[in-house]
N, C-alpha and C positions, 0 to 999 in steps of 0.2 A: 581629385577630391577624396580625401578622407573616406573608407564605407562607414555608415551609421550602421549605431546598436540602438535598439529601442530596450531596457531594462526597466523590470516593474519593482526598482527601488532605488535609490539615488546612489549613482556610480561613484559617489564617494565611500561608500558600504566595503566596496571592493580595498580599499587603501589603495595601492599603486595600480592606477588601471592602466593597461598594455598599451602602449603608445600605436602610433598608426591610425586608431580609431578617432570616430567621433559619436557620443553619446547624447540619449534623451530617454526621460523617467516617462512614458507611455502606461497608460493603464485603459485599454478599451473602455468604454462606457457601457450602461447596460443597453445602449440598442446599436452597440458596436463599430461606434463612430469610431476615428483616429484622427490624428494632427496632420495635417496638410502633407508632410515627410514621408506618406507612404512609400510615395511613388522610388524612396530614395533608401529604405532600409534594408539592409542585409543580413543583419542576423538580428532576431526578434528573440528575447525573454519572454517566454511565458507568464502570465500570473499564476500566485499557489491558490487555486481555486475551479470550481466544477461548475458545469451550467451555466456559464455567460460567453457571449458571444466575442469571445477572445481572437475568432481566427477568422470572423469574417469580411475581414478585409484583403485575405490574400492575391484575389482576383486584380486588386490594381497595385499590388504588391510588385510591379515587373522587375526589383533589383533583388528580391530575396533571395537569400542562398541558405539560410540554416533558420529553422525553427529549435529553439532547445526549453525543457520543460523542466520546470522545479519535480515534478513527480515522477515517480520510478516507471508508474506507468502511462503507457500513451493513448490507452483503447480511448479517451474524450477528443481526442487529438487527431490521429491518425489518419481518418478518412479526407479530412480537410485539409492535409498538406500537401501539395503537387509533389507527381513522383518528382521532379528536376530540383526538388527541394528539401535539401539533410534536414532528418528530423532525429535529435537527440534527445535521450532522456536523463530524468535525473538520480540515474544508480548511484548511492552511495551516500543523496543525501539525508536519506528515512534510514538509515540500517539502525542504527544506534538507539534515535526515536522508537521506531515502529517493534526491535525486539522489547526495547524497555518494558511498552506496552503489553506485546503479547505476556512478559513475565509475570505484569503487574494481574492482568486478566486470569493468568494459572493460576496464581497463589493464590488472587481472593476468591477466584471460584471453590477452591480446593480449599483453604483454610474457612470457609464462610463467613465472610468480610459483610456479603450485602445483608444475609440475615442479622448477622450482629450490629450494622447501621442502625436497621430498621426495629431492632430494640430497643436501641438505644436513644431511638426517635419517640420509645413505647415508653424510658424510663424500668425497663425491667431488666433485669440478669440471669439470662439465656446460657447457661455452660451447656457446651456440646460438645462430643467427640470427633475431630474433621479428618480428614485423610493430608498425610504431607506430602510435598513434591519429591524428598527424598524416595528413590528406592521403586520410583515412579519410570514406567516407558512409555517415550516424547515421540512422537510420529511427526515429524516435518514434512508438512506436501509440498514440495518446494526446495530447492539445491540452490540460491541464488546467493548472492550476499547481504540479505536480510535474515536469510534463512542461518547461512555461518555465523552471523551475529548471534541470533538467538540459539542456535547451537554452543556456542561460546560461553554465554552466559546461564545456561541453563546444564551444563555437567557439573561446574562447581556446587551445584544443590543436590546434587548425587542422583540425578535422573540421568537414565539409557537414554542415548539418544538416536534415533533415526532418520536421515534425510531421504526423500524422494523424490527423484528427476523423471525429467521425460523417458531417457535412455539411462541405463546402468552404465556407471565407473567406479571409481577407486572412495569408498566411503560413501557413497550413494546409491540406493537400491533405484530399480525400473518401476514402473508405474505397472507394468505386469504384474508385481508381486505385492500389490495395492491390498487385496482382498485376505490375505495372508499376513500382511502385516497391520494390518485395521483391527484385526480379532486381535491382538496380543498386545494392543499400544490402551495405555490409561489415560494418555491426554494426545489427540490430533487435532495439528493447528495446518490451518492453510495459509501460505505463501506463494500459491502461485499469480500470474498475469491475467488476466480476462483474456480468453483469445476464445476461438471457435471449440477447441478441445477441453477447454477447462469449464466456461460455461455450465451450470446447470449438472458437472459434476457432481457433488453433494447433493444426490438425489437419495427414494427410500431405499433403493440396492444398498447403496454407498452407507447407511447410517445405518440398515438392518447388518451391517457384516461389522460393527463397530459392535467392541464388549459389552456387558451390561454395566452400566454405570461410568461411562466413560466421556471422558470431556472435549467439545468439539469448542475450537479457538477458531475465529473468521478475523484472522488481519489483512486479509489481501482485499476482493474485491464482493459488494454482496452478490451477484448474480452469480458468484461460482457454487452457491445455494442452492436449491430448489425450497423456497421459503416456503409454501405447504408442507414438503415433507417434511421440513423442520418442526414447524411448529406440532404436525401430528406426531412425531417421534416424542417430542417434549413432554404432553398429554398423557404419555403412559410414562413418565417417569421412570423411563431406563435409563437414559442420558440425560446430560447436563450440557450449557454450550454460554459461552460468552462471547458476543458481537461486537468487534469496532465498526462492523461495515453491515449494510442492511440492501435487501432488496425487495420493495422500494425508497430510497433515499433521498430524503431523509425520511426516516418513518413517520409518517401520518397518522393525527388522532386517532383513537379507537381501531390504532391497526391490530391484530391478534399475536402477533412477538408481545406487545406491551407487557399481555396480562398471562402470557406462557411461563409456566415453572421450572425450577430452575434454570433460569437463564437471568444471566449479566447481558448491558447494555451499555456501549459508549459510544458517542455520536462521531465517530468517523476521525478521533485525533490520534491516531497512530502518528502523522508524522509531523502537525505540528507541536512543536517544544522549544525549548530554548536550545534542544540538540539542532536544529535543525537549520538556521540562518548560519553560523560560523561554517556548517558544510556547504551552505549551496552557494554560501560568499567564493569559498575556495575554488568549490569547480568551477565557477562562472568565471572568476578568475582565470583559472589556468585553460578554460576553454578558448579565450576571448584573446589570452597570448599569443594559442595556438591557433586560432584562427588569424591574427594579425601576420603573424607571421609566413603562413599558408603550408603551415603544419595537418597533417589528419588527426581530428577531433575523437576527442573523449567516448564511450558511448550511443556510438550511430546505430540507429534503430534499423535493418535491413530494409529495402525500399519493397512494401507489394504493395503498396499503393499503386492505383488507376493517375 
C-alpha cells in the first residue's frame, strides 16, 4: 500500500504531486479528533497555526515517520513528537515574508508612520523631523536565513549591517560581543529561535546596554522578551521597539504593551502574506518527492526529544 500524506490544504496546491503516495486534506479539530487513517499515516503536514491540538493524536499514530511544519520554528511542536519520529521545519518558507515585515516595522518606526496615522485620524498636519534608515547601524540577533534576507534588503537603504550567531564565522559576529555591539547599533532586531538560551534574553541588562534612543524590532518569538523590562524601558523614553510577536500572545485587554510609548504593534503576521503559500507549496513539494523516493529530507530538526 501506498504510505499516506495527511496535508492541511488540498494536494492539488502542490500541481504534480510526487507519485508513490497517497494523500488526504486533514485538519485536526479543536478537540483534536482525526479521521479514522490515523492509524495509517506517515508523513503529517502541519497546520499554519498556534494553540490547537494539532499533534494530539500521535499516540495511535503507529505508522508515522515524519512530522513537517509550515513554521520555521518548532518550540509548539517539538516536545510532542516521538524521538523515532523526523520532525521537520519550515526554513525558507517566512524569509521573504517575515524580512518584508521586519523592514516595513523599521521604516515606520523610524520615519513616524504611526504618529502620522493617528493625525490623520485627528484631521490635523503634524510636520516632523524623523530619523532615516540611511546611514543607520542594523544589529541582527540572529545569522539564519531570515536573518540573510533582511540583511539583503536592508543594505540597499544604506544601513551597516551586523549579523549575530551563536558562535563566530566569516560575516557573523559571536554572541560574546553582544554587549559591544548593542551600544553602537541604532536599530536591533531579533531573529533568533525560542530555545532555552534565547529565552527571556532581552532582559533590563540586554536593553540598559542598547543606545539612547535606539530601536528594538521583535520578529522572532515574544518570550525572547522579558515583557516587564520592556515595557519599563519604554516609560522612560530612551528606546523605541516595534513588536510582531508579544509575550503573552495574543495580547490581552488592558495589557500594559497596549498603552506603552513609542512602541508599534502587529499581531503576529510576519509570515503570513501572499509570500508565503508559493513557498511552502514548493518545499512540500520537493519534500514529499524526497520522501517518496526514500531520499534525506529538507530541514530535519536534530532529534533531543524524549
Amino acid at each position: 500500500m501506498r504510505p499516506l500524506v495527511w496535508l492541511p490544504f488540498d494536494p492539488a496546491e502542490l500541481g504534480d504531486v510526487p507519485d508513490g503516495l497517497r494523500y488526504e486534506t486533514v485538519l485536526p479539530s479543536s478537540d483534536g479528533s482525526v479521521p479514522g487513517s490515523v492509524g495509517e499515516v506517515e508523513f503529517y503536514v502541519t497546520p499554519y497555526r498556534f494553540g490547537m491540538p494539532d499533534l494530539e493524536f500521535v499516540g495511535h499514530a503507529s505508522r508515522l515517520r515524519v512530522v513537517q511544519t509550515l513554521t520555521a520554528g518548532v518550540e509548539h511542536v517539538q516536545a510532542k513528537v516521538p524521538a523515532h519520529v523526523q520532525l521537520c521545519n519550515g526554513r525558507g518558507i517566512h524569509d521573504a515574508s517575515t524580512a518584508e515585515l521586519a523592514m516595513t516595522l523599521i521604516l515606520a518606526s523610524l520615519r513616524g508612520i504611526p504618529e502620522f496615522v493617528r493625525a490623520q485620524a485627528r484631521g490635523t498636519w503634524e510636520w516632523a523631523w524623523r530619523p532615516a534608515l540611511a546611514d543607520k547601524s542594523v544589529l541582527v540577533v540572529g545569522a539564519g536565513a531570515i536573518a540573510q534576507a533582511l540583511k539583503s534588503r536592508l543594505e540597499p537603504f544604506e544601513a551597516q549591517v551586523r549579523l549575530v550567531g551563536r558562535t563566530p564565522r566569516p560575516g557573523v559576529h559571536g554572541r560574546d560581543e553582544l554587549p559591544a555591539l548593542l551600544a553602537q547599533a541604532d536599530v536591533v532586531v531579533l531573529l533568533v529561535p525560542a530555545t532555552p538560551e534565547t529565552i527571556g534574553m532581552v532582559n533590563a541588562d540586554f536593553l540598559a546596554q542598547m543606545s539612547d534612543g535606539a530601536l528594538l524590532v521583535n520578529v522572532a518569538r515574544g518570550s525572547i522578551v522579558v515583557t516587564d523590562d520592556l515595557v519599563q524601558a519604554l516609560h522612560t523614553r530612551r528606546l523605541w521597539a516595534a513588536l510582531d510577536v508579544t509575550d503573552p500572545e495574543p495580547l490581552p485587554d488592558g495589557h500594559p504593551l497596549w498603552s506603552c510609548p513609542q512602541l508599534l504593534i502587529s499581531p503576529h503576521v510576519g509570515g503570513p502574506s501572499t509570500a508565503m503559500w508559493p513557498r511552502a507549496y514548493r518545499l512540500m513539494s520537493e519534500q514529499l518527492r524526497r520522501f517518496a523516493a526514500g531520499d534525506p529530507l529538507l530541514n530535519v530538526v536534530p532529534a533531543t526529544r524524549s
